[in-house]
C-alpha positions in Angstrom: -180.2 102.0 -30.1 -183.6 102.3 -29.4 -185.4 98.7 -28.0 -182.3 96.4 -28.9 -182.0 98.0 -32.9 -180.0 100.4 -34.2 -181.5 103.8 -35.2 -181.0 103.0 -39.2 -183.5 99.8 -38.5 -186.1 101.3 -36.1 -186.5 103.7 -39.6 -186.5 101.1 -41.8 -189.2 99.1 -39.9 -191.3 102.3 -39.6 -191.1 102.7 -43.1 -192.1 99.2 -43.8 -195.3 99.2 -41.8 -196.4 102.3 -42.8 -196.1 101.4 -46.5 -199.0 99.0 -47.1 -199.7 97.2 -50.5 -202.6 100.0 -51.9 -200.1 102.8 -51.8 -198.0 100.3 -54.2 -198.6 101.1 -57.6 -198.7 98.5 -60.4 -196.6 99.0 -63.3 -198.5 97.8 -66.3 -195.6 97.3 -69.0 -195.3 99.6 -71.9 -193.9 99.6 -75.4 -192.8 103.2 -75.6 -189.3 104.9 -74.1 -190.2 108.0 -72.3 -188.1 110.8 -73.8 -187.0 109.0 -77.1 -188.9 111.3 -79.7 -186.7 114.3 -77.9 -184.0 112.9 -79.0 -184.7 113.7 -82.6 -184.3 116.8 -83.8 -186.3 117.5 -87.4 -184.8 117.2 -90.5 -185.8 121.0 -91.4 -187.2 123.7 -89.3 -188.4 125.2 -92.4 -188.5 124.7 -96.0 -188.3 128.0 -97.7 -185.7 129.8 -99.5 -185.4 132.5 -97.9 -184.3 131.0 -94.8 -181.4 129.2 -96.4 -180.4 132.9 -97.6 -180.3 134.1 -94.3 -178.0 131.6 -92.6 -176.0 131.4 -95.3 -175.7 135.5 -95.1 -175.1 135.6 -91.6 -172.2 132.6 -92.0 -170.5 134.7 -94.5 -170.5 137.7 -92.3 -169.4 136.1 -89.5 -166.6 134.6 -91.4 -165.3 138.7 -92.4 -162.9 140.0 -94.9 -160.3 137.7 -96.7 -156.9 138.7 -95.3 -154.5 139.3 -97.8 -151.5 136.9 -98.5 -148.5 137.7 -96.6 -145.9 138.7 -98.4 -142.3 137.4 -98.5 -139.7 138.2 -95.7 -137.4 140.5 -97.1 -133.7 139.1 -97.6 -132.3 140.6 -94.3 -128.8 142.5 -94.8 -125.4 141.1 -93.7 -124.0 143.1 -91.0 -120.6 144.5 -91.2 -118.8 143.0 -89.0 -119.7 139.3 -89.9 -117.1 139.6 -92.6 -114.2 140.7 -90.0 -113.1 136.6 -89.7 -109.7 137.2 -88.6 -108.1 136.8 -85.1 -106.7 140.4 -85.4 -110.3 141.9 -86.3 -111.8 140.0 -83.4 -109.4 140.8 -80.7 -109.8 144.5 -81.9 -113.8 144.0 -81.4 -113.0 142.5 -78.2 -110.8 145.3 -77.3 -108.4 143.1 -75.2 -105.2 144.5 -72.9 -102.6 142.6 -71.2 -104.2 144.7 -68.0 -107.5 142.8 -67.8 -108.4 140.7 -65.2 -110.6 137.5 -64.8 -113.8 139.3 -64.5 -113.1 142.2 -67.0 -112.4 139.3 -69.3 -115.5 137.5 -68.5 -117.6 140.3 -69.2 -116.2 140.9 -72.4 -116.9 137.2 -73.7 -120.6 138.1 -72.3 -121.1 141.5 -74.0 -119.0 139.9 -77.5 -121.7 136.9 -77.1 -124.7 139.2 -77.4 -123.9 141.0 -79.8 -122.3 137.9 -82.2 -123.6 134.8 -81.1 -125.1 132.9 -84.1 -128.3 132.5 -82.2 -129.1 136.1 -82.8 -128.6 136.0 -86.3 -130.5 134.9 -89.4 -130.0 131.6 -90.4 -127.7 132.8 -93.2 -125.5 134.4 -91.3 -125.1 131.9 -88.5 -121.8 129.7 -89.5 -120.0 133.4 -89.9 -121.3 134.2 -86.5 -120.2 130.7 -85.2 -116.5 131.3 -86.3 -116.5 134.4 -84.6 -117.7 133.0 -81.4 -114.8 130.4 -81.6 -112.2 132.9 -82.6 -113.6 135.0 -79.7 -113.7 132.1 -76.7 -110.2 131.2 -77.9 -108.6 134.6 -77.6 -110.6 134.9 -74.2 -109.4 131.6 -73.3 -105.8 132.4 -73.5 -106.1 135.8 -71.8 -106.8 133.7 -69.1 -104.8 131.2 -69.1 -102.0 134.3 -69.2 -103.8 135.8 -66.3 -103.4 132.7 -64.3 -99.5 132.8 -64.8 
């Protein structure tokens, strides 16, 4: 504090006496907005012809090529072994033995899943592929359940 004021008003009183009424500009008013007419871009740069040919030349070759239609998924084939729906097929896929344990077990319900689960198969296919799985987790199941006895 300089004199009994803080620093920020010592400045501001400097300021004040050294700014006298001369340096003070008038503002007379006046009737136009500074920057307006930028604002506005022309209707047209130009007006000839040949202009209009060029941009519309350069759009169209900056669009390119039309790219052909695609063409219609092929009907995909059934595999062979979604028409094997019976428990005997499956537990032959699954290649089950009385001699399995818990985590031989498990890992053939894993490897069976990827290769049948329905989400791996085209839509057409999927509610064979869904029976399977069933058919499949049951047969696990009660391997199991036989392991646990």
């Amino acid at each position: 504090m300089l004199f009994g004021k803080s620093l920020f008003q010592s400045v501001v009183d400097r300021l004040a006496e050294e700014e006298t009424q001369e340096d003070v500009e008038t503002v007379e008013p006046r009737f136009r907005i500074d920057g307006l007419g930028a604002s506005y871009a022309p209707e047209r740069v130009s007006a000839t012809p040949e202009d209009d040919d060029r941009r519309r030349e350069a759009y169209l070759f900056l669009m390119g090529d039309d790219e052909p239609a695609p063409q219609a998924p092929l009907k995909p084939e059934k595999p062979d072994w979604l028409d094997r729906l019976s428990i005997e097929d499956i537990a032959a896929d699954l290649k089950i033995t009385p001699s399995d344990d818990r985590d031989t077990l498990q890992e053939r319900r894993r490897a069976f899943a990827r290769l049948n689960h329905p989400d791996r198969i085209h839509p057409d296919f999927r509610d064979q592929a869904t029976t399977r799985m069933k058919i499949a987790n049951l047969l696990v199941d009660e391997a199991l359940l036989r392991c646990r006895l």
